[in-house]
C-alpha positions as CSV (number, residue, x, y, z in Angstrom):
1,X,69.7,78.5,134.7
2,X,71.4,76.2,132.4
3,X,74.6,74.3,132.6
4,X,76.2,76.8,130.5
5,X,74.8,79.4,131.1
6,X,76.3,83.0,132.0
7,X,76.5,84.6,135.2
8,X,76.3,88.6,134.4
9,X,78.4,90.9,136.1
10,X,77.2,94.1,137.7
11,X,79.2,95.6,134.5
12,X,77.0,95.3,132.1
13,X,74.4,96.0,133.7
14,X,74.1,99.2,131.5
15,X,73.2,96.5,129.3
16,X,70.7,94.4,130.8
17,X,68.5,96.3,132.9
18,X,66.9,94.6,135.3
19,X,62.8,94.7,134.5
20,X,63.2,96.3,130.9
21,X,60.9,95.3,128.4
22,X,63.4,94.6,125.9
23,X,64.8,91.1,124.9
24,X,68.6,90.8,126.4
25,X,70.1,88.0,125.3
26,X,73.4,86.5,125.2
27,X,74.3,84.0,122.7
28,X,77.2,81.8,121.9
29,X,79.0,82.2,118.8
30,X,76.9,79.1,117.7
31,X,73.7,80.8,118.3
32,X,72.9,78.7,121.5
33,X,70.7,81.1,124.2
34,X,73.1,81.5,127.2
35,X,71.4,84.4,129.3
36,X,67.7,85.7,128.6
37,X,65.9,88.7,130.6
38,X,62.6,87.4,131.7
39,X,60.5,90.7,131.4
40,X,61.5,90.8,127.5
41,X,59.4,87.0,127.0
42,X,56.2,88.0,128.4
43,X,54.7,89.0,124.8
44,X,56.2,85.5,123.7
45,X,54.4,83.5,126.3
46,X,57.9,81.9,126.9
47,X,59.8,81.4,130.3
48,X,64.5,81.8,130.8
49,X,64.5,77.9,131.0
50,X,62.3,77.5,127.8
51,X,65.3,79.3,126.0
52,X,68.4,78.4,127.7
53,X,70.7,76.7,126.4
54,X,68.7,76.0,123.4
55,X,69.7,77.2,119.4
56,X,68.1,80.6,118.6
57,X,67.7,79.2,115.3
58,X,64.3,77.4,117.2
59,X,62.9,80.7,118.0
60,X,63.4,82.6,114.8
61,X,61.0,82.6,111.7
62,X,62.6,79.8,108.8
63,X,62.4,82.7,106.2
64,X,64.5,84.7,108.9
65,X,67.2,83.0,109.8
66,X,69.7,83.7,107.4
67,X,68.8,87.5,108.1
68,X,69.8,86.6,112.3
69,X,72.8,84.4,111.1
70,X,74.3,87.3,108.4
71,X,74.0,89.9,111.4
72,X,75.6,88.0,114.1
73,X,77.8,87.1,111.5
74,X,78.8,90.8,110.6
75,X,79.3,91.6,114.4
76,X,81.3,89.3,115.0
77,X,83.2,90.2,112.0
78,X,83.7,93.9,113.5
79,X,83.7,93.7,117.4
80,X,82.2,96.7,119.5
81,X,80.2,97.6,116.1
82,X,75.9,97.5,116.8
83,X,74.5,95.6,114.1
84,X,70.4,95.9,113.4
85,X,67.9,93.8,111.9
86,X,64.4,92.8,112.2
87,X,63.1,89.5,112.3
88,X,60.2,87.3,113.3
89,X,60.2,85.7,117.2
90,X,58.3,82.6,117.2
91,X,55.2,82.9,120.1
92,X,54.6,79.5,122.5
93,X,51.5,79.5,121.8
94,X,52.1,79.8,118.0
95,X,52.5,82.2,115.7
96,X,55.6,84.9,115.6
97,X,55.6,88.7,116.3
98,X,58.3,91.0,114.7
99,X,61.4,92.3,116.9
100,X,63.9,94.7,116.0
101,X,67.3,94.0,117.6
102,X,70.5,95.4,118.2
103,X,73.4,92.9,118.6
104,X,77.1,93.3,119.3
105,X,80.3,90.8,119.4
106,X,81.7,91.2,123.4
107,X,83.6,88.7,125.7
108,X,82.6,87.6,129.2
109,X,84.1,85.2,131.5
110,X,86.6,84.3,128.4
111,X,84.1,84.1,125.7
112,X,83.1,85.7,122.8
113,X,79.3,86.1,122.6
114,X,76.4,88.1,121.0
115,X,74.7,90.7,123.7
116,X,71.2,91.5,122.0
117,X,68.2,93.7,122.5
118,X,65.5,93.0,120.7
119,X,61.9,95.6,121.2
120,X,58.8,94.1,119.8
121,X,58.1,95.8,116.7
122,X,54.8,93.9,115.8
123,X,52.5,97.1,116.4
124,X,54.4,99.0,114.3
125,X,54.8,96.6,111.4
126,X,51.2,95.7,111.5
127,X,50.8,99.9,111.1
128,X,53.5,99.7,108.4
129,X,51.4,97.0,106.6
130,X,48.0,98.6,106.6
131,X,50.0,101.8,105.9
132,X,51.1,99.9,102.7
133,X,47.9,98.5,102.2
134,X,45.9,101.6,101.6
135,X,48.5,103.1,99.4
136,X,48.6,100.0,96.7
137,X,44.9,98.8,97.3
138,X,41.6,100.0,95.9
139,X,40.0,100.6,99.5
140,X,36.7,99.2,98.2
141,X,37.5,95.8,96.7
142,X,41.2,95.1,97.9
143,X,42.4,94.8,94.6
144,X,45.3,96.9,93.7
145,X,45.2,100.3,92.3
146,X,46.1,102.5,89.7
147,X,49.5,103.2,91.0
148,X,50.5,100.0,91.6
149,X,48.9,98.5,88.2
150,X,51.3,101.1,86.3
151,X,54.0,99.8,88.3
152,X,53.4,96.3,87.5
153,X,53.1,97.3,83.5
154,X,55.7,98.9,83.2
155,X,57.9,95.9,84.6
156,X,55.9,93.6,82.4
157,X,56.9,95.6,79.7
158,X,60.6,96.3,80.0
159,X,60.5,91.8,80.7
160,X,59.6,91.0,77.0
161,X,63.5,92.2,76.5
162,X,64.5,89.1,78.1
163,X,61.8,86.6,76.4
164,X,58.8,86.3,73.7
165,X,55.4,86.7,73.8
166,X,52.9,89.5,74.5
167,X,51.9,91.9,76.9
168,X,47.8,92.5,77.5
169,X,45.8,95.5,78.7
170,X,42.4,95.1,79.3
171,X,40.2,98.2,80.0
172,X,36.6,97.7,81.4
173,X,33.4,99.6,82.8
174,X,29.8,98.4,84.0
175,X,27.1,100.1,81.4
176,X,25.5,102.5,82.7
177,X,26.2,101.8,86.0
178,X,25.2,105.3,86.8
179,X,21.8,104.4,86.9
180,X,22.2,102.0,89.7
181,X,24.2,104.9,92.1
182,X,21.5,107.5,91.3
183,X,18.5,105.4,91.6
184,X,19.2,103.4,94.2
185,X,22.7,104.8,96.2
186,X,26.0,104.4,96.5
187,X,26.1,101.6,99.0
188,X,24.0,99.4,96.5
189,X,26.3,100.3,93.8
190,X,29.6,100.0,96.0
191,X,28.2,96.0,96.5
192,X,27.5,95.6,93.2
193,X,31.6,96.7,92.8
194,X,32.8,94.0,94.9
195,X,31.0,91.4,93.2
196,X,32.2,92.6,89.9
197,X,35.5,92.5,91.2
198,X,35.4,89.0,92.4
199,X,33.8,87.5,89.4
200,X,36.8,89.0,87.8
201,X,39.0,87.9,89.7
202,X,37.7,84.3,88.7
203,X,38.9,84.2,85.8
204,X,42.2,85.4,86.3
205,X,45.6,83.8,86.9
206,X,47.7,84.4,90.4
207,X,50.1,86.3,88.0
208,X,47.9,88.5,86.8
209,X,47.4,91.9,87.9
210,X,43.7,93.2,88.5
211,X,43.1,96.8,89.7
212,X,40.2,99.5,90.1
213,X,41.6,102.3,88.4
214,X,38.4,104.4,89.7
215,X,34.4,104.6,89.8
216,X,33.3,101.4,87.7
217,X,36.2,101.2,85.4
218,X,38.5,98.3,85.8
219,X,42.1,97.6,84.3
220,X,43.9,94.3,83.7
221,X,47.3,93.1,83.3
222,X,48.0,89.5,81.9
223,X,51.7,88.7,80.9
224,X,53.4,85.9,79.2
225,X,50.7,85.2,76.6
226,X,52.1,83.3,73.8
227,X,49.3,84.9,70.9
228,X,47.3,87.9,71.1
229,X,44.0,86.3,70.3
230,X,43.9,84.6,74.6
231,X,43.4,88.2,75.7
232,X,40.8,88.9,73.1
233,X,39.0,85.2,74.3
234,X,39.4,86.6,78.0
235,X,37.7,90.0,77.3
236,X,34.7,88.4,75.5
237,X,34.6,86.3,78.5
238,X,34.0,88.8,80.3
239,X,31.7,90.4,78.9
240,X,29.8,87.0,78.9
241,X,30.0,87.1,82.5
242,X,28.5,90.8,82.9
243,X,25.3,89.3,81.4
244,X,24.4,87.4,85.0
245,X,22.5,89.9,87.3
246,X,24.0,90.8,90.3
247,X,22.6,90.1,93.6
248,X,22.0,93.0,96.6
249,X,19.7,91.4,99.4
250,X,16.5,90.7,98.1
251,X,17.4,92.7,94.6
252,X,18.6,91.8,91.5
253,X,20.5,93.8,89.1
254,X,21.6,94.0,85.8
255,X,24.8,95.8,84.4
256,X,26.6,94.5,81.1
257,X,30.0,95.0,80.6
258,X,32.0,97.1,78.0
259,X,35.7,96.2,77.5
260,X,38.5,97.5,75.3
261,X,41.6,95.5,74.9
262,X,45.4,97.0,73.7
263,X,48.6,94.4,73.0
264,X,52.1,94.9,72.3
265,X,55.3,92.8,72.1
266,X,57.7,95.6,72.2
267,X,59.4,96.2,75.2
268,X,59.8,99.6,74.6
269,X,56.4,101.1,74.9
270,X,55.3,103.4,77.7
271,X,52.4,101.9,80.3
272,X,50.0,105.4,79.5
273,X,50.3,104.8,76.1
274,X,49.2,101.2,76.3
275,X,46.4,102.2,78.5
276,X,45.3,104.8,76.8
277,X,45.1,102.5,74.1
278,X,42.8,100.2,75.6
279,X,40.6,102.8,76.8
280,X,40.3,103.9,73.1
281,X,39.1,100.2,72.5
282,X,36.3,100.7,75.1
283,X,35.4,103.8,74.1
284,X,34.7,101.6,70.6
285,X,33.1,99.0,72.3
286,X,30.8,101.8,73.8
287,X,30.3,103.5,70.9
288,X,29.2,100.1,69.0
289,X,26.3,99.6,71.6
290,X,28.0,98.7,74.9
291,X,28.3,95.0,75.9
292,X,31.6,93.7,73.8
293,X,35.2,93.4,74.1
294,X,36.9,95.7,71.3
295,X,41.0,95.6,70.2
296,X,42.6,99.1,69.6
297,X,43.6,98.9,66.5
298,X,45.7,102.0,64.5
299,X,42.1,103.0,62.9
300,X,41.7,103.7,66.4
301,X,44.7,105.6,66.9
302,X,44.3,108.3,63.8
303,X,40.6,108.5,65.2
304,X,42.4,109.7,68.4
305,X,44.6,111.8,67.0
306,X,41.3,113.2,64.8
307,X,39.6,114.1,68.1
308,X,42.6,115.3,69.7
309,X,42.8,118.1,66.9
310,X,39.0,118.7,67.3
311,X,38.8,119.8,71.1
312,X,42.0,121.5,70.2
313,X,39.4,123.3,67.9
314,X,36.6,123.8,70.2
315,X,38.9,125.6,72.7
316,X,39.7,128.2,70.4
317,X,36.4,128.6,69.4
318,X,35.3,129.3,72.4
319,X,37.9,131.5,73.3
320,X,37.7,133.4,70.2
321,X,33.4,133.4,70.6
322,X,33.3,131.4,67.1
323,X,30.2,129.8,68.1
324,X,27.1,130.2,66.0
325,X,23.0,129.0,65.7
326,X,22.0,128.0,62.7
327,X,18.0,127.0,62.9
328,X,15.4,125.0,61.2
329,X,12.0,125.2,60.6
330,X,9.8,122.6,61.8
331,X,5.8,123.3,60.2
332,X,2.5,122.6,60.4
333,X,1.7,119.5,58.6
334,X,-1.5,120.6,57.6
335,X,-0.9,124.4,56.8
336,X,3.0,124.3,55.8
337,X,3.4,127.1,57.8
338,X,6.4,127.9,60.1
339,X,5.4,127.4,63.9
340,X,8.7,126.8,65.6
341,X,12.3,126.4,64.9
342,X,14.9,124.0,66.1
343,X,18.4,125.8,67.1
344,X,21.6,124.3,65.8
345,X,25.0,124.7,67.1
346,X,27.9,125.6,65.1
347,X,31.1,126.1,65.0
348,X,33.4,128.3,62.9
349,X,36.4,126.7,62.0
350,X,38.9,129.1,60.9
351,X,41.5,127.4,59.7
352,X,39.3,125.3,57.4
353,X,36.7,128.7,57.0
354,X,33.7,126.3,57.4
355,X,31.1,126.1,59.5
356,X,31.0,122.7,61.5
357,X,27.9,120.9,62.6
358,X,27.6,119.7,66.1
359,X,27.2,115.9,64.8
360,X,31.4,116.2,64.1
361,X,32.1,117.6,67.6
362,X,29.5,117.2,70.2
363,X,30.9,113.8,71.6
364,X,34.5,115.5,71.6
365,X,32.8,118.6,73.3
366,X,31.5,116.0,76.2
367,X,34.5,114.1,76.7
368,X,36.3,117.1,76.7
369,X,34.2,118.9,79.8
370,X,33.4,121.7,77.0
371,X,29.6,120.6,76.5
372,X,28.7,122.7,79.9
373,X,29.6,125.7,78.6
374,X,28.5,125.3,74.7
375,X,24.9,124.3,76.2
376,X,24.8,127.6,78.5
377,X,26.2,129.9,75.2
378,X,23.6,128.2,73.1
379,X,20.2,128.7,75.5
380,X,21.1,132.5,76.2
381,X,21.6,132.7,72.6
382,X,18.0,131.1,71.9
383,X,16.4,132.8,74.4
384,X,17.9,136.3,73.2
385,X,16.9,135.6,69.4
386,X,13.2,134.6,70.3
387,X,12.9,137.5,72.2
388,X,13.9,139.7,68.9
389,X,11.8,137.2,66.8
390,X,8.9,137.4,68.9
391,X,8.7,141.1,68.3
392,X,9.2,141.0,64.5
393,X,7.0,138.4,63.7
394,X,4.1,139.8,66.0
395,X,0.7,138.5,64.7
396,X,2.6,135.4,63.1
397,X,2.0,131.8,63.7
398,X,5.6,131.7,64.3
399,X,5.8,130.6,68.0
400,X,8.7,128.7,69.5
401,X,12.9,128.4,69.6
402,X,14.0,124.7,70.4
403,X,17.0,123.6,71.6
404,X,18.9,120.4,72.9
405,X,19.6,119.8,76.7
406,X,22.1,117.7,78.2
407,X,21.9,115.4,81.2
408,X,24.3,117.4,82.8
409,X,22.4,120.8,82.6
410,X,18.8,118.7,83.6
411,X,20.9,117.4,86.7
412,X,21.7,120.8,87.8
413,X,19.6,121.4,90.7
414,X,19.5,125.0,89.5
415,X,18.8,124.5,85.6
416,X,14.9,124.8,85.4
417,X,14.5,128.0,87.6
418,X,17.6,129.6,85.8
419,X,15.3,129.0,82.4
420,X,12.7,130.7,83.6
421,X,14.5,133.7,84.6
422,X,16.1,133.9,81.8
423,X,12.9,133.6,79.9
424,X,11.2,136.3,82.2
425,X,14.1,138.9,82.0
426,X,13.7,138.8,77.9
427,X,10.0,139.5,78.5
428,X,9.1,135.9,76.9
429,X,5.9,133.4,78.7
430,X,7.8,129.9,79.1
431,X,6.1,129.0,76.0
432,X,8.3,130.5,74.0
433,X,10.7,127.7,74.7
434,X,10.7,124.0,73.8
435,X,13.7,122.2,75.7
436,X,14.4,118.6,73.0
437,X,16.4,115.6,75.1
438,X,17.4,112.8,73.3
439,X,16.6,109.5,74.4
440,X,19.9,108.6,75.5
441,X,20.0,111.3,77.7
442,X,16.3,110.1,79.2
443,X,16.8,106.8,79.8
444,X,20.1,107.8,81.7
445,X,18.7,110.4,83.6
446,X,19.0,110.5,87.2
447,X,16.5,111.4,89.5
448,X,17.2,115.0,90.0
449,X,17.6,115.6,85.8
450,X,14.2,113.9,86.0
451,X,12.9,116.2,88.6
452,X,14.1,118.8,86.4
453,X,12.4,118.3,83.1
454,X,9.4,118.2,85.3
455,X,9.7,121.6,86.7
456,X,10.3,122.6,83.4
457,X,7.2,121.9,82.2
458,X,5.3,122.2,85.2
459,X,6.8,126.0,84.6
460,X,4.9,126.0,81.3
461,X,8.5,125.2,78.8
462,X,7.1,122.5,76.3
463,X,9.8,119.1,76.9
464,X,9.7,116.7,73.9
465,X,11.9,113.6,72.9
466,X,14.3,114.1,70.2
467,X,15.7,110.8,68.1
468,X,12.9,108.6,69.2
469,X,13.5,105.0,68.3
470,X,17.5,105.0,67.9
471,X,18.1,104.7,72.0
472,X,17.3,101.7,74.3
473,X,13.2,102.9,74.5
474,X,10.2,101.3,73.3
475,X,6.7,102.7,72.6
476,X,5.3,101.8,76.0
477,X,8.3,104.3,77.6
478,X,6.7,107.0,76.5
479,X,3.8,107.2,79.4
480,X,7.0,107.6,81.9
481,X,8.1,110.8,80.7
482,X,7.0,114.0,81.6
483,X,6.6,114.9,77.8
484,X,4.4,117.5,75.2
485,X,5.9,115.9,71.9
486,X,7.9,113.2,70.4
487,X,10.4,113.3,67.4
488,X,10.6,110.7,65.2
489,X,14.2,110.0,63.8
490,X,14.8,110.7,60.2
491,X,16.3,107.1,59.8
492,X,12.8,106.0,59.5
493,X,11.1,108.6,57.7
494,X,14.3,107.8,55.2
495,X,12.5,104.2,54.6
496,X,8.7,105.8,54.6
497,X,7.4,104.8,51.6
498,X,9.6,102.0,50.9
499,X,7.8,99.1,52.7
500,X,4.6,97.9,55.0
501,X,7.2,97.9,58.1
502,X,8.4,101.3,58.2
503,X,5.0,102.5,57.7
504,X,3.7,100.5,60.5
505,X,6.0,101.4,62.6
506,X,6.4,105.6,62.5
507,X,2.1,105.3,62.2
508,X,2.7,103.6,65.7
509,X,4.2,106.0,66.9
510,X,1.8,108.9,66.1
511,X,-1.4,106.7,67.3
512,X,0.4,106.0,70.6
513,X,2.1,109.1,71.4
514,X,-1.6,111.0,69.8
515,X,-3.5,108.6,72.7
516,X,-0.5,110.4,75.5
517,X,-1.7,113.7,74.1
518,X,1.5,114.3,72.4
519,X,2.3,116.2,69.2
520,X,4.5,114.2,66.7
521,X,7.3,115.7,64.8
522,X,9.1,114.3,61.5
523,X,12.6,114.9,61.1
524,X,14.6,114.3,58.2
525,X,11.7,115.0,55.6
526,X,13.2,115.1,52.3
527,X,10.6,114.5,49.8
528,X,6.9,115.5,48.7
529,X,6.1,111.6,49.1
530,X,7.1,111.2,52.8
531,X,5.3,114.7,53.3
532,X,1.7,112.9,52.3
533,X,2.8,109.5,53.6
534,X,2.8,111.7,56.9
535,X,-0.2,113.6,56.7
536,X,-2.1,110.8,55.8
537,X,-0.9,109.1,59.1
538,X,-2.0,112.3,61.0
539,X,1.2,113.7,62.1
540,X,1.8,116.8,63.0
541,X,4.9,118.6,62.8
542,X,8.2,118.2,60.3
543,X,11.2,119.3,59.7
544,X,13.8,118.6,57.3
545,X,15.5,119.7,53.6
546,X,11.8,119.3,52.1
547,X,11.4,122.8,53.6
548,X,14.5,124.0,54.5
549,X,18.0,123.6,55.2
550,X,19.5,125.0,59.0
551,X,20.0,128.4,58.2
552,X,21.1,131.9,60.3
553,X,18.4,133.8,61.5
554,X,18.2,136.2,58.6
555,X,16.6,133.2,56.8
556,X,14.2,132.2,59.2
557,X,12.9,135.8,58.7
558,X,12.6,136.3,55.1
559,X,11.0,132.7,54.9
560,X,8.7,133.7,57.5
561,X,7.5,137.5,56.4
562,X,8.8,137.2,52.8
563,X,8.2,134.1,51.0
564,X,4.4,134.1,51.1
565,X,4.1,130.7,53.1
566,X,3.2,131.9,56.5
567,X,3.0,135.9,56.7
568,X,3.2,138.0,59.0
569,X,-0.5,139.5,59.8
């Protein structure tokens, strides 16, 4: 022992227990060590004589040692009073570990010093950090999440009070990065995550906030940006950087990026509005054919408000069973009789008194988790009106209801058996259905909506592609699919006639999908030109306004047993 240091008197022992695992110490006033309890050091690595007699201020962490000094200070300001405080012991062989210590002012042999006990706390404050940790981080990719990125907004907002410039959100999402999960898994996709989230994080300042808000979308924060125009430069680079494929093992894959961007000056604005904005902006930059960086603008903002009103719409619809089926004919090229009839949903709009096509509210239905149960109203519907149909036009060659199917119902590991029950229970062969997807919806499918379609047809219901040539699919797709017919899109029948290159391609499309022994259907025929145009190119089927407007079923029937096209026999 030191020089000066103190011999203890059996008195405080109470304080100083002999073999404790606590720190006692006993400092002078001017922080110099003057007793130390050797048991408390071992998780230090130190020895007494390392510490006697030598400044406390050596032992304590540099960003700590005004917290030690301000303690001992406010102890000795109120004698007998236990002050706490936690700070960082320095290790010997390096390093520091956290203590938490109780100190009060006392006098022995004649001298006012500091009595301490300090527990090492590191454990805990390690478990405090993760704690921490997995409450403001995105567990995945370490970067900070939703919770804490509203947070951080919101402060970045309420800061342009106090100077000038902007505030950026930017809003982003791998395309159809769905495809990667259900093809090949989750843990392929969750890598392909963290590699999105460092290549992000490239191109971002220390300042700036990045977070996973959930799945594949992204959100990020940039402050003090002197003109709105470097977040929309940052966004297109981005979306630049989506184009590279990204590397799994041995694999290689490729997922663009979509990104929607919202800025404000005003201090004043809420964090979920300025989010919401940007997500707006994404859902444009989707809606314009994925890949791009978009700006909310307040186009977008009355479009918002415009859907808003719409699934307020839908709701009571449904509630109120306002739901109707209008339907088509599609005919026989070559006879111009009736053989089938495409079902159309609609929606009675009682405030307006109008019926509303599914064009102005099926994206709204979607988004809005309302799809699910418009697509089960409209197949009972079908089913129940082909049923009556098949019985009235008995001896007809009226044969088949058609209706749209969703990727969510051709998931559904129970769609295809529940369509044949269905069928079965209104006494109708599978036949009797034709189940339309649209491309969209095929070339997003996962495996089990695949697996579906193909017990669908396996069951005997006839599966055909709706929209052909507006999705991502070319001609050679078509072999892929489990399909009995394709349906050309009415954009190009609109040009048939008009030039060598619309011809070329919708007579294509009937020689290619004629050689996969599938029927071809027209929609959008309008006149008696693009009728013979497509007759002479040997398709098969049409629909359109040439023949008939969508229609309730009361004028399916009188065209079929009344008008002296196709009667009844």
């Amino acid at each position: 022992m030191g020089s000066n240091s103190i011999h203890l008197e059996p008195s405080v022992h109470e304080i100083v227990v002999a073999g404790s695992p606590d720190l006692h110490t006993v400092t002078s006033m001017g922080g110099v060590y003057r007793f130390v309890s050797a048991a408390g050091l071992a998780p230090f690595g130190w020895l007494p004589e390392d510490l006697l007699d030598a400044s406390q201020d050596v032992f304590v962490h540099p960003d700590d040692v005004l917290v030690v000094a301000e303690a001992q200070a406010q102890a000795a300001r109120d004698p007998g009073t236990v002050v706490t405080t936690m700070w960082r012991f320095r290790c010997k062989r390096g390093g520091y570990r956290w203590v938490e210590t109780l100190s009060r002012e006392t006098e022995l042999d004649g001298e006012r010093v500091i009595l301490s006990a300090a527990r090492d706390v590191a454990d805990r404050k390690e478990a405090e950090a993760t704690l921490h940790r997995l409450a403001s981080t995105d567990p995945l990719t370490g970067v900070a999440n939703r919770t804490v990125f509203m947070d951080r907004l919101l402060h970045a907002l309420r800061r342009l009070d106090r100077r000038e410039g902007v505030v950026a959100v930017l809003f982003l999402d791998l395309d159809r990065f769905k495809l990667i999960n259900d093809s090949v898994g989750h843990l392929i996709g969750d890598a392909v995550l963290l590699q999105m989230a460092e290549r992000l994080r490239a191109f971002l300042r220390p300042e700036d906030t990045l977070a996973r808000l959930g799945g594949d979308e992204f959100a990020i924060l940039v402050e003090d940006m002197s003109w709105a125009e470097q977040a929309v430069a940052l966004g297109n680079r981005i979306v630049e950087a989506g184009h590279a494929p990204f590397a799994v093992g041995e694999e290689h894959f490729t997922c663009t990026t979509s990104v929607g961007v919202a800025i404000t000056g005003d201090a004043q604005r809420s964090p979920e509005g300025l989010l919401q904005e940007a997500d707006l902006a994404l859902y444009r930059a989707k809606d314009r054919g994925r890949n791009r960086a978009e700006v909310f603008d307040e186009h977008l903002r009355t479009r918002a408000v415009g859907r808003l009103g719409t699934e307020r719409m839908l709701r009571r619809a449904i509630d109120e069973d306002r739901l109707r089926l209008d339907y088509q004919p599609i005919v026989d090229l070559r006879t111009g009789e009736t053989v089938a009839v495409e079902a159309l949903v609609r929606v009675w709009d009682d405030q307006q008194q109008t019926l509303i096509a599914a064009e102005t509210f099926i994206e709204v239905a979607e988004e809005a988790g309302l799809l699910g149960t418009i697509d089960d109203w409209v197949l009972a519907q079908a089913v129940t009106q082909a049923a009556s149909w098949r019985s009235l036009f008995a001896g007809s060659t009226f044969a088949d209801v058609a209706i749209n199917v969703t990727a969510r119902h051709l998931a559904n590991a129970g769609f295809a058996q529940s369509v044949v029950d269905l069928l079965v229970e209104h006494g109708l062969s599978p036949g009797a259905l034709q189940i339309e997807v649209t491309e969209r919806v095929l070339m997003e499918a996962s495996n089990s909506a695949m697996s579906g379609l193909r017990l669908l047809r396996d069951a005997g219901v006839r599966v055909g592609l709706d929209d052909f040539g507006t999705g991502y699919s070319s001609l050679s797709y078509l072999r892929m699919f489990p399909l009995d017919f394709v349906k050309i899109d009415r954009s190009f029948i609109h040009e048939l006639g008009r030039g060598p290159t619309e011809r070329a391609i919708v007579s294509s499309i009937i020689d290619l999908s004629h050689a996969l022994h599938m029927e071809v259907v027209a929609e959008g025929v309008e006149t008696a030109a693009q009728q013979d145009e497509l007759r002479a190119l040997g398709c098969d089927r049409a629909q359109g306004y040439l023949f008939a407007a969508p229609g309730p079923p009361g004028a399916i029937e009188a065209r079929v047993l009344y008008n002296g096209v196709d009667l009844a026999g």
